[in-house]
C-alpha positions in Angstrom: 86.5 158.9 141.9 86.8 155.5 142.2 90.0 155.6 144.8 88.4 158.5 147.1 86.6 156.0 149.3 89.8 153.8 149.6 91.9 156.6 150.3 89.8 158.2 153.0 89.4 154.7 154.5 93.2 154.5 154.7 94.0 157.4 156.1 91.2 156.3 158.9 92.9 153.6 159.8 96.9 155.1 159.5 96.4 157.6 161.9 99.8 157.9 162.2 100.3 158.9 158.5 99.2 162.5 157.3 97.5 161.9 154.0 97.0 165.3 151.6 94.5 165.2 147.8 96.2 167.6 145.8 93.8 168.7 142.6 96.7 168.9 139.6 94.3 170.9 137.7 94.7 173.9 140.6 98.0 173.3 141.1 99.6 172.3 137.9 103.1 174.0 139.3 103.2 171.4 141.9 102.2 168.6 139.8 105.4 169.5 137.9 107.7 169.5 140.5 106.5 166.6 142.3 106.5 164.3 138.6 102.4 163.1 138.6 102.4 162.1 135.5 99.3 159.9 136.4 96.2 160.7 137.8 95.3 159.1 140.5 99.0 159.1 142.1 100.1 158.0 145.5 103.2 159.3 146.7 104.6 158.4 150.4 107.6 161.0 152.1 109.0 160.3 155.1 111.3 162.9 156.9 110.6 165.2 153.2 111.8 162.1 151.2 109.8 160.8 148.5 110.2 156.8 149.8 107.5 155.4 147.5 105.4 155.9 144.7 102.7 154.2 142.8 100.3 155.1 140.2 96.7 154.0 139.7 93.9 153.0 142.0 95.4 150.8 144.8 93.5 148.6 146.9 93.7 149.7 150.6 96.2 147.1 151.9 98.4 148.1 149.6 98.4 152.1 150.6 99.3 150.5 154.6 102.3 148.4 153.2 103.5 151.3 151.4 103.4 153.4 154.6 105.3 150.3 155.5 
């Protein structure tokens, strides 16, 4: 609950970034295929491609330089 704010803020200011929630209690299946094995989780694909992931709350700079 803690991360919501800083992940909606992010995705404000990356507008070139498509940023998705995915509840893993609704959607277990796909919390097993894409490995969350922490809640939260933020994974970043580019071109399909998992090219980054990090678990735990992250401050907002840190979600940009992950976009990179």
């Amino acid at each position: 609950k803690m991360y919501a704010p800083v992940f909606e803020k992010a995705s404000i200011e990356n507008t070139d970034a498509i940023f998705l929630k995915i509840d893993t209690e609704k959607n277990p299946e796909l919390s097993s295929e894409l490995s969350i094995r922490g809640i939260p989780t933020t994974i970043v694909f580019k071109e399909g491609k998992e090219v980054s992931r990090k678990s735990g709350a992250l401050p907002g700079p840190m979600i940009s330089q992950m976009l990179g």
